[in-house]
Legacy VTK file of the C-alpha trace (Angstrom):
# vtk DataFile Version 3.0
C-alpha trace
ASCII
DATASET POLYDATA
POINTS 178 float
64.075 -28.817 -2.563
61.592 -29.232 -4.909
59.203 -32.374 -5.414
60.422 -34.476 -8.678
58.408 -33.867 -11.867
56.057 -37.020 -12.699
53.785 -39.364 -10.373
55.004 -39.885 -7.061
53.259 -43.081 -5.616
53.379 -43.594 -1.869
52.203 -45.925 -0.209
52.861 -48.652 3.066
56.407 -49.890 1.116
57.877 -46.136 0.835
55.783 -44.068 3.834
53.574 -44.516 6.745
50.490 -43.038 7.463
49.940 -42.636 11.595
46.777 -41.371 13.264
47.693 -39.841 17.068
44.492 -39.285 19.482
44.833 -37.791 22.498
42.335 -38.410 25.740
39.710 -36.083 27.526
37.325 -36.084 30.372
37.802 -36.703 34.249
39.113 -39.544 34.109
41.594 -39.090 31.060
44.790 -40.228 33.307
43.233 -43.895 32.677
43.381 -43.723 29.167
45.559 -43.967 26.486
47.214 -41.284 24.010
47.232 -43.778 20.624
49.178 -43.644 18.027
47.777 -45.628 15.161
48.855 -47.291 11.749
46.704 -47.073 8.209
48.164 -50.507 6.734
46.216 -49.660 3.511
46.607 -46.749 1.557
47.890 -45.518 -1.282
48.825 -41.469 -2.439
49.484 -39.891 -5.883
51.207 -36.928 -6.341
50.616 -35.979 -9.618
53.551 -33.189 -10.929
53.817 -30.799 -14.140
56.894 -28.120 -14.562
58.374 -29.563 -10.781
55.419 -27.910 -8.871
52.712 -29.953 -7.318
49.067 -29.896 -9.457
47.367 -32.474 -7.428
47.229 -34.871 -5.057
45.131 -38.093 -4.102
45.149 -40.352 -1.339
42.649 -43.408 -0.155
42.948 -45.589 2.969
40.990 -48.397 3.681
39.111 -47.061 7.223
39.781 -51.084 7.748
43.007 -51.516 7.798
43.570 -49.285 11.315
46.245 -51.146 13.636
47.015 -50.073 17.150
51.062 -49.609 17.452
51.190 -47.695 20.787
49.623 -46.242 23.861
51.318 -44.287 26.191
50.266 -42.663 29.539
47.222 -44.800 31.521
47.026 -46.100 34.202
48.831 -49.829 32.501
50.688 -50.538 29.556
48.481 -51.554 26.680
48.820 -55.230 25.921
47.898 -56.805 22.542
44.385 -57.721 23.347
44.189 -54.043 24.441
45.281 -52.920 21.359
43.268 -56.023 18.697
39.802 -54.556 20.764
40.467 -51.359 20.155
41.287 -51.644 16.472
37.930 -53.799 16.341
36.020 -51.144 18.189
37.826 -48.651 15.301
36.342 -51.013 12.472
32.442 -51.574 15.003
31.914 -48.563 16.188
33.386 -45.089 14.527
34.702 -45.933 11.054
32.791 -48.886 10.107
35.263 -50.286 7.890
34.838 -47.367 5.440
37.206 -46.266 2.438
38.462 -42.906 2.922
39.544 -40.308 0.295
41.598 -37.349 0.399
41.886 -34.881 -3.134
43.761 -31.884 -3.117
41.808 -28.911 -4.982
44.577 -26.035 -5.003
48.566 -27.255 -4.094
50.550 -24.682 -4.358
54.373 -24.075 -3.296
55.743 -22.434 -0.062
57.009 -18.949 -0.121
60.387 -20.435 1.449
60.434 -23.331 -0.884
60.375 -25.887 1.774
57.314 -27.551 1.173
53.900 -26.965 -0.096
50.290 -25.299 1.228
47.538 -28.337 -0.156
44.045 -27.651 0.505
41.550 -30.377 -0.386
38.586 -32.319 0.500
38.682 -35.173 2.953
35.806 -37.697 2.994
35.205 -39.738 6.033
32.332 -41.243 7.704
29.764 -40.332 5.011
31.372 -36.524 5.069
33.154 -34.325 2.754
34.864 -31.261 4.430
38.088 -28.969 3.119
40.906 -29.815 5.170
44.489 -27.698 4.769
47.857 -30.207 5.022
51.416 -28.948 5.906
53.567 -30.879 3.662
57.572 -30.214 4.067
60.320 -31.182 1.886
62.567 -32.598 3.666
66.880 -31.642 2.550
67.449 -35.552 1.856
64.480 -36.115 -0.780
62.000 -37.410 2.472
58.738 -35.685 3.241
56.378 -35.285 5.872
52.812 -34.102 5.796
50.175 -33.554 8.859
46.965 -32.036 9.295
44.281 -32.257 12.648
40.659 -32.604 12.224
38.191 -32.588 14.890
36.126 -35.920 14.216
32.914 -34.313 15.293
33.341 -32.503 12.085
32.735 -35.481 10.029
29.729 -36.658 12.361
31.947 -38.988 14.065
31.216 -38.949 17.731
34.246 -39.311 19.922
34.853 -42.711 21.281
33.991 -42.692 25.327
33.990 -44.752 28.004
33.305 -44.565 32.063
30.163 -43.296 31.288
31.584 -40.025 29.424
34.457 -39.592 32.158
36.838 -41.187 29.475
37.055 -39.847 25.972
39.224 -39.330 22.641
39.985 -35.974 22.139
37.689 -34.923 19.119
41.388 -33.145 17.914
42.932 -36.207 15.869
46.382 -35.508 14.139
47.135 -37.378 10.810
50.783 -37.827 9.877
52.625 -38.874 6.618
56.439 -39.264 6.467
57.625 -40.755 3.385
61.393 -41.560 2.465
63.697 -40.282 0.153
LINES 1 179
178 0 1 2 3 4 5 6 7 8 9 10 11 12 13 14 15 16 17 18 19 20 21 22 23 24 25 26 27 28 29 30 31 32 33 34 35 36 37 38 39 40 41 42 43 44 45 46 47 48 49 50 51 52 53 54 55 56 57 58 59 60 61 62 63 64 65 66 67 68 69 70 71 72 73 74 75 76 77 78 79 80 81 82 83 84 85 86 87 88 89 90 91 92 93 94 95 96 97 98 99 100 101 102 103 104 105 106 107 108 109 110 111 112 113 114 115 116 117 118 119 120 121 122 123 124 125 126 127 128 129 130 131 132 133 134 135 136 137 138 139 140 141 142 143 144 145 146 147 148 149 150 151 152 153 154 155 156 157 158 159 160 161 162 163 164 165 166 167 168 169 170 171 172 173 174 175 176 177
């Protein structure tokens, strides 16, 4: 399947955009694995002959909601999950926009997707970052990509006096619809 010639616009109508951290330290049984929504954000992918040329994305680091949290030692209520997304805007991303653009995006060998590599900016910091993206047989994709936060000077939230942490591993998934 190949992606459809033109400008593909995605976006919070036609996709999602999740965030899924993970928890470390001694006592990481009390904690939470989250997985998190990006209510604001908008992608481009910008086509010529039917192959990918580039590709664009911004979020607004603002617009992070708290959808689940599974494992702990109780279920997350929605307090729980309104201070976290505060201490999301506070603490680590301040609120900030972030910005994905692709530099090479290139077809897989198999034709199932496509190899994008690109710069990510977060947190004041620009870094390459390599995304997955599959094609999906019904017209759907998916895309996902981990980056370690400390990578973007963003030290991992912690708690307990250091004996609760995020993981600094954080996996970003898009799944868009036919």
């Amino acid at each position: 399947m190949a992606i459809q010639q033109g400008i593909q616009v995605l976006g919070p109508d036609n996709a999602t955009l999740t965030i899924h951290t993970g928890r470390a330290g001694a006592a990481a049984k009390a904690g939470h694995d989250l997985t998190i929504e990006v209510a604001s954000w908008k992608a481009s992918i910008d086509t010529s002959d039917g192959g990918a040329t580039s590709i664009e994305m911004t979020a607004d680091g603002g617009s992070l909601r708290v959808l689940d949290g599974r494992g702990g030692m109780q279920k997350l209520g929605d307090d729980d999950k309104a201070d976290i997304a505060k201490t999301i805007d506070d603490e680590v991303l301040k609120r900030e926009q972030i910005t994905f653009r692709s530099t090479s995006a290139e077809a897989a060998a198999d034709g199932t997707g496509l190899l994008v590599e690109g710069d990510l900016s977060l947190h004041g910091a620009t870094h390459p970052l390599a995304v997955d993206v599959v094609l999906n047989g019904d017209g759907s994709l998916s895309a996902e990509a981990v980056i370690k936060q400390s990578d973007w000077g963003i030290k991992p939230y912690s708690t307990l006096y250091g004996a609760l942490k995020v993981a600094d591993d954080v996996r970003i998934k898009l799944e868009a619809k036919a």
